[in-house]
Structures are given as C-alpha cells and as structure tokens.
KOLLUM-881339 format. One line per 8 residues: number of its first residue (from 1); their letters; for each residue x, y, z of C-alpha. Coordinates in nm, 3 decimals, decimal comma, padded with zeros to 5 digits. Layout:
BEGIN
NUM = a = X Y Z; ...
***
This chain:
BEGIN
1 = xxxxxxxx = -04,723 -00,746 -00,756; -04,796 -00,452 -00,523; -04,565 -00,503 -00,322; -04,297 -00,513 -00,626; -04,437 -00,190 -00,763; -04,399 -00,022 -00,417; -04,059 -00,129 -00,356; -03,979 00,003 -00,695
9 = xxxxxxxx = -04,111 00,344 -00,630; -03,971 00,356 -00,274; -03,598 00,277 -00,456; -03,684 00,593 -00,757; -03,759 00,825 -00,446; -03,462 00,692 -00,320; -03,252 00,768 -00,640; -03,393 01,138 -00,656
17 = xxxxxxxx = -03,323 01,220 -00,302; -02,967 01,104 -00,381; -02,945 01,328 -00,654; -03,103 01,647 -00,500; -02,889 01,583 -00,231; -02,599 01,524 -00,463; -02,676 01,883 -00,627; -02,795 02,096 -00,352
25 = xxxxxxxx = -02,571 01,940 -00,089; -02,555 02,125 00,237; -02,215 02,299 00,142; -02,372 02,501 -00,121; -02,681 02,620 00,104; -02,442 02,716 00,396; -02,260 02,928 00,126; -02,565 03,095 00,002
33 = xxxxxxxx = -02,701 03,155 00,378; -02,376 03,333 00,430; -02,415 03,524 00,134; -02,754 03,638 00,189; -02,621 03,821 00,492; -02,459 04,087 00,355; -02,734 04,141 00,086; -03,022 04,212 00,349
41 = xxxxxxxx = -02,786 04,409 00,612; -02,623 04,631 00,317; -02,965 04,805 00,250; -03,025 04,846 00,637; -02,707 04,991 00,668; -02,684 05,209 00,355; -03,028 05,330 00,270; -02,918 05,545 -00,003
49 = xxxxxxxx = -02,842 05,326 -00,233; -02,795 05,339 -00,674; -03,057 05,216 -00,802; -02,858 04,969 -00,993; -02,717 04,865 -00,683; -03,048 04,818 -00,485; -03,186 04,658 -00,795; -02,861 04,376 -00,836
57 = xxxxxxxx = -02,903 04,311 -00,447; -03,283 04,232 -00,494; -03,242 03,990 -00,789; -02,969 03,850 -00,591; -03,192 03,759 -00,285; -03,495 03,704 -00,466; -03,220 03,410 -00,650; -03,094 03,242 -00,326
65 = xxxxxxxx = -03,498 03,274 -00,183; -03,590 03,024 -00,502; -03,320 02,836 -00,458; -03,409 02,772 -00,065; -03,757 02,711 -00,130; -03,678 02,468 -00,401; -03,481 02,270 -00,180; -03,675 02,247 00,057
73 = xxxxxxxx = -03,979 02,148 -00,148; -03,734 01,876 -00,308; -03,630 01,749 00,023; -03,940 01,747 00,212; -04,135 01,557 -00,076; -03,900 01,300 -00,099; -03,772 01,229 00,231; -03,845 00,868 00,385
81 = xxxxxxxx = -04,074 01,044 00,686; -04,242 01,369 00,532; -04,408 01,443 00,868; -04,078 01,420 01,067; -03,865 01,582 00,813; -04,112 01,867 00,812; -04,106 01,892 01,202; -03,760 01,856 01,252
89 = xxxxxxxx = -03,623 02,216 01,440; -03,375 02,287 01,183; -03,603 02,255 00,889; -03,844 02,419 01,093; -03,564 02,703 01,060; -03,518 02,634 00,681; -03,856 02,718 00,676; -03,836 03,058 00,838
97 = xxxxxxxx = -03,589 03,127 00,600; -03,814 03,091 00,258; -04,079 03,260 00,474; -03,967 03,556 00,612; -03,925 03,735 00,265; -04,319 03,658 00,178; -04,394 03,831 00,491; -04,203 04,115 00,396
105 = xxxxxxxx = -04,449 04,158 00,063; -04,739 04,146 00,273; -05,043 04,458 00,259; -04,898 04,578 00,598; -04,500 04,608 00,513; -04,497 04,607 00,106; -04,588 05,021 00,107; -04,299 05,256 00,033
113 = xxxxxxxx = -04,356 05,418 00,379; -04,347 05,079 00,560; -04,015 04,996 00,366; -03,813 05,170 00,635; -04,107 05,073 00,963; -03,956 04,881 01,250; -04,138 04,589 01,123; -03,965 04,581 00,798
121 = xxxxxxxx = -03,640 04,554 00,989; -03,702 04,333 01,221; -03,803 04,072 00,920; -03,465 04,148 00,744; -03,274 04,095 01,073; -03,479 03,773 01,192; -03,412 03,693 00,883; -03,013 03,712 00,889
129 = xxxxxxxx = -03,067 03,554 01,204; -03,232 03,261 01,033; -02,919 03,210 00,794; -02,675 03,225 01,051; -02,842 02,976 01,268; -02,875 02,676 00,968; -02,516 02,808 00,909; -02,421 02,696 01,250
137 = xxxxxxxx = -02,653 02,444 01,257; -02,440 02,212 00,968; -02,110 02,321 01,149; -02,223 02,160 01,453; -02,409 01,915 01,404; -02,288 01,779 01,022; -02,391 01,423 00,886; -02,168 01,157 00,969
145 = xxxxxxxx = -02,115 00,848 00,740; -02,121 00,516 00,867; -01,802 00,357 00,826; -01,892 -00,004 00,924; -02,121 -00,208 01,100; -02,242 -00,117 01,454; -02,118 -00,335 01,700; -02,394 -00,555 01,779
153 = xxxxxxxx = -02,568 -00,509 02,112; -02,554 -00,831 02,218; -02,216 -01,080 02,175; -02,236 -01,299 01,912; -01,883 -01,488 01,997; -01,900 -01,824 01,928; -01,611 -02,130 02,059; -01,594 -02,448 01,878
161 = xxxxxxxx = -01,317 -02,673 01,881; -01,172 -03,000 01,856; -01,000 -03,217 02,121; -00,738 -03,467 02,019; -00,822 -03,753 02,280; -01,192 -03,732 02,228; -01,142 -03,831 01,910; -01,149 -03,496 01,758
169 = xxxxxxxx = -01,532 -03,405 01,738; -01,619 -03,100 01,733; -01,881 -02,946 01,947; -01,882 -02,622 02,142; -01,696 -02,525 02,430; -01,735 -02,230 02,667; -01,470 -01,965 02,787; -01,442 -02,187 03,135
177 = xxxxxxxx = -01,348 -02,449 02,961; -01,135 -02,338 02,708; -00,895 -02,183 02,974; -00,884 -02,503 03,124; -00,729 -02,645 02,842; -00,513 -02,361 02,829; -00,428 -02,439 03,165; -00,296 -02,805 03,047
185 = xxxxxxxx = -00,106 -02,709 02,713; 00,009 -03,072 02,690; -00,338 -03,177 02,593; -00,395 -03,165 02,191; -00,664 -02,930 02,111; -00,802 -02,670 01,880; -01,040 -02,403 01,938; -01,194 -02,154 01,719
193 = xxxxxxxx = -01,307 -01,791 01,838; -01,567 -01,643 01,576; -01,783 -01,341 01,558; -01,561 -01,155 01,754; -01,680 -00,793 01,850; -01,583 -00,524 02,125; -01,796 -00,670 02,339; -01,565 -00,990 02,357
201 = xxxxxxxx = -01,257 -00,807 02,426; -01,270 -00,840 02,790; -01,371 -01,185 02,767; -01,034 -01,250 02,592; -00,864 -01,047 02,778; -00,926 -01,242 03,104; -00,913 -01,598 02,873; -00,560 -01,563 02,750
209 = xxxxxxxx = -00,432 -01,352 03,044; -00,365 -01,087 02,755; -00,464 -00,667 02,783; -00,795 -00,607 02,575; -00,612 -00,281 02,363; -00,416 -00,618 02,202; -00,712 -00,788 01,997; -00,857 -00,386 01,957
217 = xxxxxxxx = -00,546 -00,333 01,755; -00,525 -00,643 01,545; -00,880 -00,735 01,508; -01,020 -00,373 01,451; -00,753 -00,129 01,321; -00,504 -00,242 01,033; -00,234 -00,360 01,067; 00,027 -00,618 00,937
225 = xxxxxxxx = 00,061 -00,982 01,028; 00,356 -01,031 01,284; 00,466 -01,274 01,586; 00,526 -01,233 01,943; 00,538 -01,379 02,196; 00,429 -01,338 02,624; 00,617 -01,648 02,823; 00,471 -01,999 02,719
233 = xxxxxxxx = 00,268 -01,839 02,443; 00,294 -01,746 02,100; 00,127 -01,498 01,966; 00,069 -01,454 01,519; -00,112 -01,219 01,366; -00,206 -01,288 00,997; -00,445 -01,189 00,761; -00,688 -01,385 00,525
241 = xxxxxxxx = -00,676 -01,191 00,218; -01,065 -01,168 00,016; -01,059 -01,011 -00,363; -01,329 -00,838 -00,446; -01,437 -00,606 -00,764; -01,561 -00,241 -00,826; -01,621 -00,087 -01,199; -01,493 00,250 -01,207
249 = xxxxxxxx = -01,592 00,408 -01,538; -01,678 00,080 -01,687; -01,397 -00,119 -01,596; -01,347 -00,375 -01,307; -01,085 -00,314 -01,102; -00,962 -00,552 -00,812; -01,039 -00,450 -00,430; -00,907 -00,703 -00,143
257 = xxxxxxxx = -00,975 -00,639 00,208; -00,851 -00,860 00,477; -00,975 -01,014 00,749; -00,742 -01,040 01,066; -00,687 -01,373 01,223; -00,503 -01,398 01,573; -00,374 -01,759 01,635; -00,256 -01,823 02,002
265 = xxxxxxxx = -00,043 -02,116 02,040; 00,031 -02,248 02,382; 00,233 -02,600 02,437; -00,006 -02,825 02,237; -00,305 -02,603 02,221; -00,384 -02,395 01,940; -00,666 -02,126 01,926; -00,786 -01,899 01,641
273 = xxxxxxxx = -00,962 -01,586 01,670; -01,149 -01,391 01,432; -01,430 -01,132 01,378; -01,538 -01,341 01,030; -01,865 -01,587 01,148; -01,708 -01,973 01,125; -01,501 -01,872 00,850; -01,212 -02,123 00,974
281 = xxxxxxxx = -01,384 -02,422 01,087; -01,532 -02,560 00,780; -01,462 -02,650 00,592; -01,148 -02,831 00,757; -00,811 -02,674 00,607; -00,518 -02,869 00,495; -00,353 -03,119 00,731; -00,635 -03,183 00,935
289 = xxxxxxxx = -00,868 -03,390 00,646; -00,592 -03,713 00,584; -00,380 -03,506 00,379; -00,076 -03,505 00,683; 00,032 -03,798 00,853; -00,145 -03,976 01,128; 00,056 -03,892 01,478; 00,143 -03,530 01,408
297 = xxxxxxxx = 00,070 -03,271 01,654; -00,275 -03,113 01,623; -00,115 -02,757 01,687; 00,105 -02,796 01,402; -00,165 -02,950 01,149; -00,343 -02,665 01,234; -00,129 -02,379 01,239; 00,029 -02,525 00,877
305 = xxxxxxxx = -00,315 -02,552 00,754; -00,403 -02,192 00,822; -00,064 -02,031 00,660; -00,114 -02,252 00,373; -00,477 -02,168 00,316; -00,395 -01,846 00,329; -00,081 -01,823 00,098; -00,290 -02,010 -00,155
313 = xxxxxxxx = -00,558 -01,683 -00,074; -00,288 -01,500 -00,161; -00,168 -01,687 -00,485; -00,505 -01,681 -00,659; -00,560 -01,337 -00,636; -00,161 -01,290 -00,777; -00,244 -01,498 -01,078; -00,581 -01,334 -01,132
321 = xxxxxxxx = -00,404 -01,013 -01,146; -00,073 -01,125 -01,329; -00,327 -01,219 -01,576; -00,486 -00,857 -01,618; -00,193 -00,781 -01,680; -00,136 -00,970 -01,962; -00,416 -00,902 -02,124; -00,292 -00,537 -02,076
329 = xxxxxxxx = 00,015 -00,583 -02,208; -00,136 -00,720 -02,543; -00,335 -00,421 -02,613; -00,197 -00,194 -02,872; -00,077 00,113 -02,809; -00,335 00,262 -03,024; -00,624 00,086 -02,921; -00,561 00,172 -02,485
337 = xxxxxxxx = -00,901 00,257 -02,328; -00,950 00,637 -02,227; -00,913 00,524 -01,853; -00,649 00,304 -01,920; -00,384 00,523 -01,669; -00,653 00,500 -01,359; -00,737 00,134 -01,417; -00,382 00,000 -01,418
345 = xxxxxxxx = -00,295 00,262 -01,113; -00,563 00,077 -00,944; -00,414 -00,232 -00,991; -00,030 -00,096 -00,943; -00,238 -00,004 -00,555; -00,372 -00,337 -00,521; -00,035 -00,494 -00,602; 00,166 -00,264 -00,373
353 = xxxxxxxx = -00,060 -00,368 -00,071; -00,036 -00,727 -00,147; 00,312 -00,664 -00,178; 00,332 -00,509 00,206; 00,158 -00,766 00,322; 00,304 -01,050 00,217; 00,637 -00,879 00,337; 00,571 -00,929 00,688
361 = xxxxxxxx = 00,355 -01,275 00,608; 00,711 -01,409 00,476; 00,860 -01,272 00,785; 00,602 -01,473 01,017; 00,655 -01,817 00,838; 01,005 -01,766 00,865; 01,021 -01,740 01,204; 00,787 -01,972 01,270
369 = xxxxxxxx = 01,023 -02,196 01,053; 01,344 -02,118 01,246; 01,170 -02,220 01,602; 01,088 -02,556 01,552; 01,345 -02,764 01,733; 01,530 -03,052 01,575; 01,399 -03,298 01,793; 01,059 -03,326 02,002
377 = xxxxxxxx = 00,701 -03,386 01,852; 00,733 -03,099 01,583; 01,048 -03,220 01,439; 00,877 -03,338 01,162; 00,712 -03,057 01,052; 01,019 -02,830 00,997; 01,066 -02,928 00,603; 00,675 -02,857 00,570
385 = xxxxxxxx = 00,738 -02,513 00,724; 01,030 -02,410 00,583; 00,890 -02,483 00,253; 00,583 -02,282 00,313; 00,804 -01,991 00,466; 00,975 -02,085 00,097; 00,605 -02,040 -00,091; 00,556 -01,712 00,109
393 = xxxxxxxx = 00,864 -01,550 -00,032; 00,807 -01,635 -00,378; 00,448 -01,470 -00,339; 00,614 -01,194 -00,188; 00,836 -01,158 -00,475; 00,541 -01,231 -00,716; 00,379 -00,936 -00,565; 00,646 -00,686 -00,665
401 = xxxxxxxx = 00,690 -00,848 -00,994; 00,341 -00,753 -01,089; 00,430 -00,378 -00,888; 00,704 -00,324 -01,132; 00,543 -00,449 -01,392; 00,233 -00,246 -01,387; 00,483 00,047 -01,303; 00,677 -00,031 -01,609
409 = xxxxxxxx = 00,350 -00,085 -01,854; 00,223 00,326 -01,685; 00,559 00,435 -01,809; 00,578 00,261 -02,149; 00,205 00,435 -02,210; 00,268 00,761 -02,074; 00,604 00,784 -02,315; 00,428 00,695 -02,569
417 = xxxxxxxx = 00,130 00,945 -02,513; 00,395 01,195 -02,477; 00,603 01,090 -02,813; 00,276 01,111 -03,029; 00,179 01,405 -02,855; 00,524 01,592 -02,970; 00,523 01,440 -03,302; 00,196 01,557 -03,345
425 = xxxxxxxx = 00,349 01,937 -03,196; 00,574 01,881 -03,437; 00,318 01,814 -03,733; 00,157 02,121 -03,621; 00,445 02,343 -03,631; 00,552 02,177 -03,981; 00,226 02,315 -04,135; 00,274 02,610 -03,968
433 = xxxxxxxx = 00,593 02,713 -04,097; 00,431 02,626 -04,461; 00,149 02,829 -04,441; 00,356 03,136 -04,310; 00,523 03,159 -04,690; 00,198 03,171 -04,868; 00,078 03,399 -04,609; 00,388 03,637 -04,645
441 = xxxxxxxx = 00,351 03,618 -04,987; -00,052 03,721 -04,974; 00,041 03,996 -04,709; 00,333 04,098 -04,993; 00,066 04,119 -05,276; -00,175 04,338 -05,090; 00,024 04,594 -05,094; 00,131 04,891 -05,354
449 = xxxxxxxx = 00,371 04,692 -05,563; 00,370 04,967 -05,852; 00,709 05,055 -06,021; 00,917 04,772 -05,971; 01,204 04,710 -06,189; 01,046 04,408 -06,298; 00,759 04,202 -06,445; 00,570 04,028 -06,207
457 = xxxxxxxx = 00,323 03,770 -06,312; 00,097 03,517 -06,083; 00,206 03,216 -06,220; 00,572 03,286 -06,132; 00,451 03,405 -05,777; 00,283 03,026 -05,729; 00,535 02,863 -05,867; 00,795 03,026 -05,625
465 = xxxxxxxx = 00,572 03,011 -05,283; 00,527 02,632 -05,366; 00,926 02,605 -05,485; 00,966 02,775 -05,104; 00,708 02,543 -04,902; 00,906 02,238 -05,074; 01,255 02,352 -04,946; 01,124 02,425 -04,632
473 = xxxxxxxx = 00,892 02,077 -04,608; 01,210 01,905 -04,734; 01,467 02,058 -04,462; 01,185 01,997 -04,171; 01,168 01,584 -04,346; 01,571 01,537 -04,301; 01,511 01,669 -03,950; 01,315 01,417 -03,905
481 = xxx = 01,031 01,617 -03,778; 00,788 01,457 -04,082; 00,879 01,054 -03,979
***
C-alpha cells in the first residue's frame, strides 16, 4: 500500500514538473535574462532619468526578479534530486540571479547616497553578468531529447537456425559456423540474425564479406526495401510493417513503423537479419510448417514465407484503414467531428507511406519473380512467386486507392465547408441589404421633414419600407441567394 501511495506521488511530482517546465520553459527565461540587461545598465548609464521612466524600469525588474525566483522555487522543489539540482553550477548561477537584487536592498546599499557607491554597481553589473552567463549557458549546453534506445553496452545478437540434413532442428549456431555454411551454399540451411545493434556491425561485416556502412544504412536509417546483389549473393532489403495507434484530440489515428529485415541469400543458404529480438523464428512462417510441398528448397520456403508474411502485414493494416474510411464516408456532412480535416490528413499520411513502400516491395517480388530459372531446384516455385509479386501490386494499388480516396473525402468536406460558409455570406448580406431600407427610412424620419407637398402618415411609411424589403427579399430569392 505504501509503496502504491509513493509511486503515486512520485508520478503527480512528475506531472507538475512537466507542466512548470511546459510553462516556464528555458526559452522564455533566456528571453527575460536578455531583457533584464538593458533595464539594470540603462540606469548606470543614464542617471538622470524621468521619474516615470526610472519608475517603469523598476516594476519591470522587480517583474522578471519574481518570475526567476518562482521558477526556481518550482523547479528545485520538484526535481527528482533536490540536493543535486540545488548544487548544480548553473542553478547555482540561477541563484545569483534572484539574489543579487536582495543584496542590493540591504542596510549598507539601500540609502539614497549608496544608490550611486561602487558597491551598488558592482551588484547591477555582476548581476548582468549573471544573465548573460545562464543565457549562454542554454545556448551551449541545451537539453537534448532522446530519440531511441541507447545502444546496449554489451551485444545482444543472437544466431539460430535450421539445417536441412539435420533434420531441420533448430538450435544455435555461432558466427564461425555460420560462415562455414556460407562457405558451402549447396548445403540447405536457414539462419536467423536477431537483436542486431552497432555493436554487431563489424561482426557482419567480416561474416558476409560485406562493408559495415551497408547494415548501418538499412538496419538504422530509413529507407525502402530493394535488391542487390555482390557476386554469388543476393542481397533484399524489406520491411515488416507494425500498426500502431495515437489519439490526437480524442480520436485514434493509425501510426506504423517498420522494422527492417535484410535477407542474404547465397546458393542454398538463406539468412535473415534484424534488430527486432526473435521476431522471425517463431513462430514458423508459411512454407516451412507443411503448408508447401515436401522436397522444395529450404531457401525458397523461406524467403516465400517472409514476403508473404509480410504482404499479409501489409494487407491487414490496408483493410483496417479502408475500413475507417468507410465509416468516414457514412458520416453526414453535418454531423463531421471538429477535427475531422487533421484526423483524415493523418490517415491520407499513413496511406501515402504505405503507398511508398509497397512501391518498391512490388518492385522486389518482381524481380525476385523474374530470376528464378525455368529449370533447376526452384523451378517450382516461380508460379508461387509470381503470384505473390501479383499480391504485392494489388496492395500497392490498394494503398493509393485509399490515398485518393481520403484525398477525395478532404476535398468533398472542405467544398462543402466552403459552400455553407458562402451561403451563409450570402444569408448575411441578404439581411443586410433588408435592414439598410428600414434604416434609410429611420435616418429619413429624423430629420426636418416640415413643408412637404404632401401628407405623410406612419402607417403608409411601414407599409412602403416592408412593400421595399419584399421586392428586394424577392429579387435576392430568384438569384438564388435565399435557396
């Protein structure tokens, strides 16, 4: 129970130095620091001063003092270590800055003959000094967000794999012996690479005789799946995609990230690498669990298994988002949430991603398609391949389907946004143009109408302002301003 209650309190201390943070960020207090130099060297340099001037630059520093002090109160009482935040050299410095002016108020400086003493000025300018140095001190040395994970100190690669004469167990295999059966790419065998970090590159490197920058810049950076090759091996980059959600003013939008996947295939032996922890291995994909027939070559169970897993990836999260928008489609025009235009951009960014992607994924299977000779052990599999090359384009075209249509559902609601917003200009200027004549009419009244050639009563001045507002509400209706 105590321990429940403190980890409670430690996560509302946590929430309030977010917000104090949030509202006295350290943008705002260099701003003010820079601000409070001209207010304390102004009265150095000008002592003769307007009273209303000396008395505007006063409040103004006595303002940016409380508002220094008060974050630094804030800050030190709720940060995680109190006792280091409070020793820290720079707060140290933020508190010479809320100190220095107390100083100044003291017995010794706060008489109207120590107001101009060498003491007094030496407080203002240490504490100018003060202001420029936490100035500086953000510039140079600012808070830097964490992007990612660290890479781990210590490599946490891991090989399994699966060997096609003994029996296909799997078990794990070292580096050694993995580049032995690279060696031999006759012999049937599958090995999977996981928990792949920086730390491993080198280990690659020297395992598939490849330069380290290559797994940097498909494992680390983004980039899109493609296929190349470096003499007897083949080299494809793909990418398993992972849907995800966020709520961004109370609605869920989609967010996939990808995972890159390197799959080395040499003769008979096929090896995946990834940075995902045994993501791959189990359970077994397709091809390898009885669904493919006996005799086929392990490489080519495996590498179909992969592409298909991942064009199925790819076909869930295309018919979870073809049905969002659907369901957005059916909403009335009238009855569109207030965020409607940011949610379906959201999805309109998801969908042109997916849409890239796939691009080049439909460019990889078709390759891979087109390379597998008519006759040899993989003659088989060409009809499998070329109808998951087949697959990949209809996702691919799936994928801009959805583009468009989201496209197509932003325009439909922003035209009709804009058409109610004119008819409703043009309801406005209708009632406008019907209240001038009653106006004119009022104005008319007010003034010195004496000695007209004519009897003028009020009933015939109502009946004619609302004989006028009817001509004029009738021309404006077969304009077709009033529909």
């Amino acid at each position: 129970m105590d321990t429940a209650t403190e980890k409670g309190g430690e996560g509302r201390k946590a929430r309030a130095r977010d917000l104090v943070y949030l509202l006295l960020p350290d943008g705002l207090m260099i701003f003010l620091a820079l601000v409070m130099a001209p207010i304390v060297v102004i009265p150095l340099l000008v002592p003769a001063l307007p009273q209303s001037v000396a008395g505007f630059l006063n409040m103004a520093d006595t303002t940016i003092i409380a508002v220094f002090v008060l974050e630094y109160a804030l800050k030190l009482g709720l940060a995680e270590d109190p006792a280091s935040h409070f020793l820290d050299r720079w707060h140290l410095l933020d508190l010479a800055i809320i100190a220095l002016p107390f100083l100044e108020v003291l017995p010794f400086a706060g008489s109207t003959l120590a107001r101009s003493s060498p003491t007094l000025r030496l407080l203002r300018v240490a504490r100018v000094a003060a202001a420029g140095g936490r100035t500086v001190e953000r510039q140079i040395e600012p808070e830097v967000a964490v992007s990612g994970p660290a890479t781990p100190a210590v490599s946490t690669m891991r090989i399994r794999g699966r060997v096609e004469e003994a029996g296909g167990d799997g078990r794990e295999f070292s580096p050694a012996e993995v580049k032995g059966y690279l060696a031999d790419p006759a012999a049937g065998a599958w090995f999977e690479i996981s928990g792949v970090s920086r730390l491993d590159f080198p280990v690659l490197s020297d395992l598939f005789g490849l330069p380290a920058a290559y797994f940097e810049s498909r494992l680390v950076r983004p980039t899109h799946p493609g296929i190349t090759s470096a003499g007897a091996t083949r080299l494809i980059f793909v990418q398993e995609p992972e849907q995800g959600f966020q709520v961004r003013k109370g609605v869920r939008v989609p967010v996939v990230t990808s995972t890159g996947l390197v799959i080395v295939s040499r003769g008979e032996t096929i090896v995946t690498v990834s940075k995902a922890e045994g993501r791959i291995f189990e359970p077994l994909p397709a091809g390898l669990d009885g669904s493919a027939p006996a005799g086929e070559p392990l490489a080519a169970r495996v590498l179909y298994g992969l592409l298909d897993r991942i064009n199925e990836d790819y076909a869930r999260i295309l018919a979870e988002m073809e049905a969002e928008m659907m369901r957005l489609e059916s909403i009335p025009n009238n009855q569109m949430p207030e965020n409607f235009l940011d949610s379906a951009f959201q999805f309109k960014r998801v969908s042109s991603a997916l849409a890239s992607s796939l691009f080049h994924q439909k460019e990889v299977t078709a390759i891979i398609a087109r390379s597998i000779p008519a006759t040899g052990p993989w003659a088989g599999q060409k009809s499998i391949f070329d109808a998951l090359a087949g697959e990949t384009v209809y996702l691919h075209e799936t994928a801009g389907n959805i583009r468009e249509g989201l496209l197509s559902l932003i325009d439909v609601h922003i035209n009709t946004v804009s058409y109610e917003m004119n008819r409703a200009m043009r309801v406005i200027a209708v009632l406008s143009a019907l209240v001038l004549i009653p106006t004119l009419v009022g104005q008319m009244l007010g003034m010195n109408i004496l000695g007209i050639p004519f009897d003028l009563y009020l009933w015939q001045v109502t009946v004619w302002t609302v004989i006028a507002m009817l001509a004029v509400g009738w021309i404006f209706y077969k304009l077709g301003w009033l529909r």
